[in-house]
C-alpha positions as CSV (number, residue, x, y, z in Angstrom):
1,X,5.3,-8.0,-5.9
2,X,5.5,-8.0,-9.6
3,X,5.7,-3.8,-9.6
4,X,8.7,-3.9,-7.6
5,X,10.3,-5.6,-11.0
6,X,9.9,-2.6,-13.3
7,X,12.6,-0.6,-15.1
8,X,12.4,1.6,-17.7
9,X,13.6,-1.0,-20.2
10,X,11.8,-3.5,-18.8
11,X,14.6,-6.4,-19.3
12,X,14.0,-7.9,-15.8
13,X,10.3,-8.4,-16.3
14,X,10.7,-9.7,-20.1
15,X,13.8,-12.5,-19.2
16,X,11.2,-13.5,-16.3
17,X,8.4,-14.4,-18.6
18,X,10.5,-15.3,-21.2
19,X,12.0,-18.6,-19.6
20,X,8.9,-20.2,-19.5
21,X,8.4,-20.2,-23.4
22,X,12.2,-21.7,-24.4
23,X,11.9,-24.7,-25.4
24,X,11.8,-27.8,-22.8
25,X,11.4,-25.3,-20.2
26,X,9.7,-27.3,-17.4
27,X,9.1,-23.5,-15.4
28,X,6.1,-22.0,-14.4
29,X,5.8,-18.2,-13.0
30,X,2.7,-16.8,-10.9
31,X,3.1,-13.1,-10.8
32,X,0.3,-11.0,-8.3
33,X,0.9,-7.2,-8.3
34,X,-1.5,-4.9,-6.1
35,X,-2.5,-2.7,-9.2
36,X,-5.2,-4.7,-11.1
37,X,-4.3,-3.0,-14.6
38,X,-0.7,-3.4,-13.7
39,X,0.1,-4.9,-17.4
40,X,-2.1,-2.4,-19.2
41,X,-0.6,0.7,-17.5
42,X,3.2,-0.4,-17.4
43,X,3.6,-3.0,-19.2
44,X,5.8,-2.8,-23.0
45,X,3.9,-5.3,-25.9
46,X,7.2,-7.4,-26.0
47,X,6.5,-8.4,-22.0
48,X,2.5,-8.5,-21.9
49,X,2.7,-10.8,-25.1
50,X,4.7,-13.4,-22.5
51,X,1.7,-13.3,-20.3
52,X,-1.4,-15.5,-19.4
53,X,-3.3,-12.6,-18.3
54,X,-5.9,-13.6,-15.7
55,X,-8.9,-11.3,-15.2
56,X,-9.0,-9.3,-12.2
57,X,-12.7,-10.3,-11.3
58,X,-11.6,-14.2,-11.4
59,X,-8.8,-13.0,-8.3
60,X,-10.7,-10.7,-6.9
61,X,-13.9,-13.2,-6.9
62,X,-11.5,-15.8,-5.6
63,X,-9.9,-14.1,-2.8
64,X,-13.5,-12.7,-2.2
65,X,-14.7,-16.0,-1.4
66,X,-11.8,-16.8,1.5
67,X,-12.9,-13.5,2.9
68,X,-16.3,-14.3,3.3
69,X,-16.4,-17.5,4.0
70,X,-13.4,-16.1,6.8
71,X,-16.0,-13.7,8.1
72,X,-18.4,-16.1,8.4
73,X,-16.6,-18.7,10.3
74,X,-15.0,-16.5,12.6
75,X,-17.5,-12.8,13.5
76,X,-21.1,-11.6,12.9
77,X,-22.5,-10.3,10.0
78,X,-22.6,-6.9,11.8
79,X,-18.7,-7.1,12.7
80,X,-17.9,-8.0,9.1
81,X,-19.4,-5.1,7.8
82,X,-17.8,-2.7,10.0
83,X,-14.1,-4.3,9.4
84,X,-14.9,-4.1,5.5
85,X,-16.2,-0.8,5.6
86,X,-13.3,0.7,7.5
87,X,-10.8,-0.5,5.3
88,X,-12.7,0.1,2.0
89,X,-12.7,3.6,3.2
90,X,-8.7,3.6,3.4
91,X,-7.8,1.5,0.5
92,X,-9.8,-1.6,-0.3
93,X,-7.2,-3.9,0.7
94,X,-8.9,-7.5,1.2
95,X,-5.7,-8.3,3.0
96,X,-5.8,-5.8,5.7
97,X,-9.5,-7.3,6.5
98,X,-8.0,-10.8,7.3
99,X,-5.1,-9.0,9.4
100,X,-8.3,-7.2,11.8
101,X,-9.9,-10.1,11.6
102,X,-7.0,-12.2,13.0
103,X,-5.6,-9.9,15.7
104,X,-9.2,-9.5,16.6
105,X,-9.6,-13.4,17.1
106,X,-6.4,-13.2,19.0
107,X,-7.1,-10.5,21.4
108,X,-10.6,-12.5,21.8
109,X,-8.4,-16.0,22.6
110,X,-6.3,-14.2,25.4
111,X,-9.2,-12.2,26.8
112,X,-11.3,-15.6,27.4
113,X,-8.1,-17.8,28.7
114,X,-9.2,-18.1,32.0
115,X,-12.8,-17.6,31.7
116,X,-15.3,-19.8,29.4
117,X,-14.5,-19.1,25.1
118,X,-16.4,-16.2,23.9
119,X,-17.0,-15.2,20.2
120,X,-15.2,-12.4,18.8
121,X,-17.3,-9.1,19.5
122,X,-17.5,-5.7,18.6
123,X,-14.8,-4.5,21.7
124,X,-12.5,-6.8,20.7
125,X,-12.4,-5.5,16.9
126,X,-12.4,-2.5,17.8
127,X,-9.3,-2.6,20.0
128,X,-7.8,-4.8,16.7
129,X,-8.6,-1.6,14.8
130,X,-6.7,0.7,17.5
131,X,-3.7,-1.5,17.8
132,X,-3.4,-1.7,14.3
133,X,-3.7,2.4,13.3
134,X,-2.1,3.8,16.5
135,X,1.7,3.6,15.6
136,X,4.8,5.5,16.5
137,X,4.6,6.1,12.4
138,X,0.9,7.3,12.6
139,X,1.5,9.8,15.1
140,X,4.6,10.8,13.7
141,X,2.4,11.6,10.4
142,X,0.0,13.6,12.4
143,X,2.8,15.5,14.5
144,X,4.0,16.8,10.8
145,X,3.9,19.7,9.9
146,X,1.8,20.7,7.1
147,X,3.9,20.5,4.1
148,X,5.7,17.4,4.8
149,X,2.1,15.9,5.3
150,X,1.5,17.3,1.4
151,X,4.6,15.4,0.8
152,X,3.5,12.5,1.6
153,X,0.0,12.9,0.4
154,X,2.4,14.0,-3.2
155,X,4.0,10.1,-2.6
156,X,0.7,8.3,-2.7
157,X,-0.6,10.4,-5.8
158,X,3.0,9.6,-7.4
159,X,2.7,5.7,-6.6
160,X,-1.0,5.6,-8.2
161,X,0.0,7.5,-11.3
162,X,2.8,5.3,-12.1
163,X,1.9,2.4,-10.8
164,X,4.7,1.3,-8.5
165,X,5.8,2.4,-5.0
166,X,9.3,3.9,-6.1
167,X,9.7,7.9,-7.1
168,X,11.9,10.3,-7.4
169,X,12.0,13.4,-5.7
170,X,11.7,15.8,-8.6
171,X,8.6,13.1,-9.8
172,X,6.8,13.7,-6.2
173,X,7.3,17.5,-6.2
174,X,5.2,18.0,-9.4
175,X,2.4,16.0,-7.5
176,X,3.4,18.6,-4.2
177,X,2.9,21.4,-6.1
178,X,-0.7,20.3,-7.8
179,X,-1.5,19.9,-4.6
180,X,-0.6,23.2,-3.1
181,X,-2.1,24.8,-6.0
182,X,-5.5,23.2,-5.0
183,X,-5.4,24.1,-2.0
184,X,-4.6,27.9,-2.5
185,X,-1.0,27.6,-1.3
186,X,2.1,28.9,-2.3
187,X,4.6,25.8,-3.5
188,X,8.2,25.0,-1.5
189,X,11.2,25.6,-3.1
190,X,13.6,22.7,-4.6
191,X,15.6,23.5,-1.5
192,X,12.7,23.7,1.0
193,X,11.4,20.0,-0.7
194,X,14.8,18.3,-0.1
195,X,14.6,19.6,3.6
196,X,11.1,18.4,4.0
197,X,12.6,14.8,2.9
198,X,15.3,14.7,5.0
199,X,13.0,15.5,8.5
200,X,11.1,12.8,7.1
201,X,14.0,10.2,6.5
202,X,15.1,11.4,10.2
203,X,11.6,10.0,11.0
204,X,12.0,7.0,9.4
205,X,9.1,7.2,7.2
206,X,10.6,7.6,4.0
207,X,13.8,5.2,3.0
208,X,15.8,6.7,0.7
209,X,18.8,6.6,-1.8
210,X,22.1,7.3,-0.3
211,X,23.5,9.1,-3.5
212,X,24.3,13.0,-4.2
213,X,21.4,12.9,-7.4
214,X,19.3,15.5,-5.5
215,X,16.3,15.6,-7.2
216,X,16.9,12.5,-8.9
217,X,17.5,10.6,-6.3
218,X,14.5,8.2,-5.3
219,X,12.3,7.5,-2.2
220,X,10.1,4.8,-0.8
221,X,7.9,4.8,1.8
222,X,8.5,2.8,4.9
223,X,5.1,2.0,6.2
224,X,2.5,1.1,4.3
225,X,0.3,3.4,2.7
226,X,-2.9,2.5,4.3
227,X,-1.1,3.4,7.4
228,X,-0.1,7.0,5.5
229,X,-4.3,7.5,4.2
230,X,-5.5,6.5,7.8
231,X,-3.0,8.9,9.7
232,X,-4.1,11.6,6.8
233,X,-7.7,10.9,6.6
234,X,-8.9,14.0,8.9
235,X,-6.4,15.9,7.9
């Protein structure tokens, strides 16, 4: 989780990839972050100059090979399909594929225990899918009420723009108020925002700092944000 490293001076990530050039140094650092242009976005010259950069399509055509070959030792060609498609439509996170297509496996496993094996089918997935996207968290998101859905809709703008899953409040309320301005309505106050993210830290979906900075004091998400795009995806 190489985005989870960043700072605005960037120190942590330089002194990383900078023990691997000193001299004798007998260390070797893999780094994987989630955002594919991660060092173009973020990234200082003094830090990307440390790195071997390794295109995105040689990863992405690697993991895409364990996922397929995955898909094809373990569910149809139809079933595949559906479990790529669902999650392309939420993020297109590979991973989350593999976690369906496990649970899905599993839930087939117990299912058959006392009866012949059976291959995975399409009930099975489909209760994999249900499991998986019918949290206490999801509900809770769709129990919200409308602006603190915004908010969180504000987060997940926030953590694309700047490329790593850490913002402050006053950095997520200029993404609230884009969005209320979209959609025609009229923006919360400061005061009315910091309420919003304390019924939400009640909730346990947002973590965040204990510290009187107000505005300036940052928030993370505490579920994942596929789970935040899949309870918001009607909405």
């Amino acid at each position: 989780q190489l985005d989870l490293l960043w700072t605005r001076k960037q120190n942590v990530m330089y002194n990383l990839f900078d023990w691997p050039t000193q001299k004798h140094s007998k260390l070797i650092i893999l780094a994987i972050a989630n955002t594919m242009d991660l060092p173009e976005r973020i990234m200082m010259n003094r830090v990307a100059s440390r790195l071997v950069y390794c295109s995105p399509v040689l990863w992405s055509g690697c993991f895409g090979v364990v996922v397929v070959l995955f898909f094809l030792l373990i569910l149809a060609k139809l079933l595949s399909q559906l479990v790529g498609n669902i999650v392309a439509a939420l993020s297109g996170d590979a991973r989350r594929c593999l976690d369906i297509c496990r649970r899905a496996t599993e839930i087939c496993e117990f299912s058959s225990q006392k009866r012949s094996p059976e291959i995975v089918r399409m009930a099975h997935v489909t209760e994999a899918i249900d499991e998986m996207f019918s949290s206490p968290y999801i509900k809770a998101i769709r129990n919200a009420s409308l602006h603190e859905q915004i908010f969180l809709k504000a987060i997940l703008a926030e953590f694309r723009r700047a490329g790593v899953e850490e913002a402050t409040v006053q950095q997520v309320y200029h993404q609230h108020v884009a969005l209320c301005r979209i959609e025609g309505m009229q923006c919360p106050t400061i005061s009315e925002l910091m309420g919003i993210c304390s019924r939400l830290g009640a909730c346990r979906l947002l973590l965040m700092e204990s510290s009187n900075k107000y505005i300036h004091m940052r928030v993370r998400l505490n579920i994942s944000q596929d789970d935040v795009m899949y309870a918001l995806k009607d909405e």
